[in-house]
Phi, psi and omega in degrees: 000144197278145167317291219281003161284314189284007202262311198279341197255315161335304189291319181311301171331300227256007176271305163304308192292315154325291194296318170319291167348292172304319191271353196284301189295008165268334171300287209326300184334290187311325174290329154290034184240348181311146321295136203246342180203169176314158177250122146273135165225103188310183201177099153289015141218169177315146200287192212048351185307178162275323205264339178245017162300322191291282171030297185277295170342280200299328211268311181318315158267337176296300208307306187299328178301329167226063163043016138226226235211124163262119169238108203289111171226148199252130191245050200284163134144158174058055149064032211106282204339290169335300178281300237285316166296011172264273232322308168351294205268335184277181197304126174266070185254346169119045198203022173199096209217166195206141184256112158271157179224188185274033161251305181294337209259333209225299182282302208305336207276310168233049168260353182249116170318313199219132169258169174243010159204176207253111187278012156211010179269327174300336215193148150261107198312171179244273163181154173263138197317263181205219214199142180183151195286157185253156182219131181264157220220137202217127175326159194278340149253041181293155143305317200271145187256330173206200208266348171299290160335319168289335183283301177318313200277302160003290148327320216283308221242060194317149186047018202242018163255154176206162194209126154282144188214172164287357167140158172307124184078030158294157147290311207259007145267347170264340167312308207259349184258340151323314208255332135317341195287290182307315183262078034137072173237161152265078226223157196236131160269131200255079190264129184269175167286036212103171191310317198322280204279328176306332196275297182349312202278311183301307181306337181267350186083006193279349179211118192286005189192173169178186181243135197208146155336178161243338154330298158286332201275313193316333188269340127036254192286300153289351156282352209037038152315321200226167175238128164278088171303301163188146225255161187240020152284169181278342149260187183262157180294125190295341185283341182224063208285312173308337167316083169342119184295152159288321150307326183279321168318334192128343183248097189303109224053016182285136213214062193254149173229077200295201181194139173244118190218170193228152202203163144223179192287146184283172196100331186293128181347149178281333190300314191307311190284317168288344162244028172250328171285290219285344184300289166291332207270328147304274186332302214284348248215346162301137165321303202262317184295299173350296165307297166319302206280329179290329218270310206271351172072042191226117189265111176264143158287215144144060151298147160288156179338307168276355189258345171284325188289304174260027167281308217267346157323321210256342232233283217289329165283346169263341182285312169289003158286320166309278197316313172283341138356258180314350172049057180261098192255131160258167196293000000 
């Protein structure tokens, strides 16, 4: 090589190493700058639900904490499946987070032959909202008066009863597939597209009964809209303290809880993910949510990334146990 090649090969080396210079701390900037434009936070149902009831909550305050605008959208259908796979599939830059629950995150993996993404492979956990009983709920001029009335009519008249939900691989479609099992009846499942229109029905009488969040069901139910038969956690609910547990109703060790949590697409930065936890996690851990979440009959969380991770792990092995139990199909 010639002198004045290696003097050219030199000015280049030192030209590069300028522009290095120059351009790294503008990436660093830029990665300090997250977030630079609104966060969408899907909601895989219909809006009035418990998940996008948490949603709205959470957005109101997450936005203004890390300076821009949370927009809540709602993805509904298959139970979850539908938002919870945009999200999957979407950029994992911190501009895209999703409230998953124990239907897209736990039942569903093995209540669906085939999912289109991997319910834990898929997503980087965040953190869980919380956590809260579902209840069962019968129109306000329902006959029944308590759940020994429903099982009896139930008994009498085998398949000629139907219970409503919020969709298929819901808690409150395994709520209602449980409580066949166990009280040996026969009742046919109404899965609607979200509570909304499902609570709807049960108050008009067109589906005589069902199962709902307390989230959704409790103002209801104090309106007198709705009859609370019995709550499906193993204790009764502070939002619904008169309310019989299903065990105390007769059915004995019945126990369902339902859960609410935030995911984003795996891959999303760690950093992006750790200050989206302290974030939310402050918001769920306030005084006024706090407050907010005892009205809603909702026991808040605010696990870490990893303490989510092996929740929704340990949730997903218990459900497919139920479910191959119950020999539990959809139709």
């Amino acid at each position: 090589m010639t002198l004045s090649a290696v003097r050219r090969s030199i000015c280049r080396l030192s030209a590069l190493a300028v522009a290095g210079a120059i351009f790294a701390p503008l990436v660093v900037h830029a990665q300090d700058t997250w977030p630079s434009k609104p966060i969408t936070y899907v909601v895989p149902f219909p809006a009035g639900g418990t998940t996008d009831t948490l949603a709205r909550l959470i957005a109101q305050k997450l936005g203004p904490a890390l300076g821009t605008t949370i927009v809540v959208e709602n993805r509904a259908g298959a139970g979850g499946n539908i938002g919870s796979d945009a999200v999957a599939k979407a950029a994992p830059d911190g501009y895209t987070i999703l409230g998953g629950t124990i239907s897209s995150h736990a039942i569903n993996a093995s209540l669906y032959p085939k999912l289109p993404y991997d319910p834990l492979k898929s997503f980087a956990p965040i953190t869980l909202i919380g956590t809260n009983a579902n209840v069962l709920v019968v129109a306000s001029s329902s006959p029944y008066q308590n759940l020994n009335d429903l099982i009896a009519a139930a008994r009498a008249k085998p398949g000629s009863l139907s219970f409503a939900s919020a969709g298929n691989g819901t808690s409150q479609h395994l709520s209602g597939e449980l409580f066949k099992s166990m009280a040996s009846i026969d009742i046919v499942h109404v899965p609607y597209r979200g509570s909304a229109p499902a609570i709807q029905d049960v108050m008009g009488g067109q589906v005589p009964f069902m199962f709902d969040t307390s989230v959704v069901a409790a103002p209801f139910i104090e309106g007198g809209k709705l009859r609370a038969l019995a709550v499906t956690s193993g204790k009764r609910a502070a939002v619904l303290p008169n309310v019989p547990t299903m065990a105390e109703g007769g059915i004995a060790n019945y126990d369902v809880v339902s859960w609410q949590a935030i995911f984003a697409p795996a891959g999303t930065p760690t950093a992006i993910v750790q200050r989206l936890h302290a974030e939310i996690a402050k918001i769920i851990k306030s005084a006024e949510m706090q407050e907010r979440f005892a009205k809603l009959g909702l026991d808040p969380s605010g696990m870490t990334p990893s303490e989510l991770a092996k929740f929704q792990a340990s949730e997903i092995s218990k459900w497919a146990a139920v479910i191959k139990a119950g020999n539990i199909k959809l139709e």
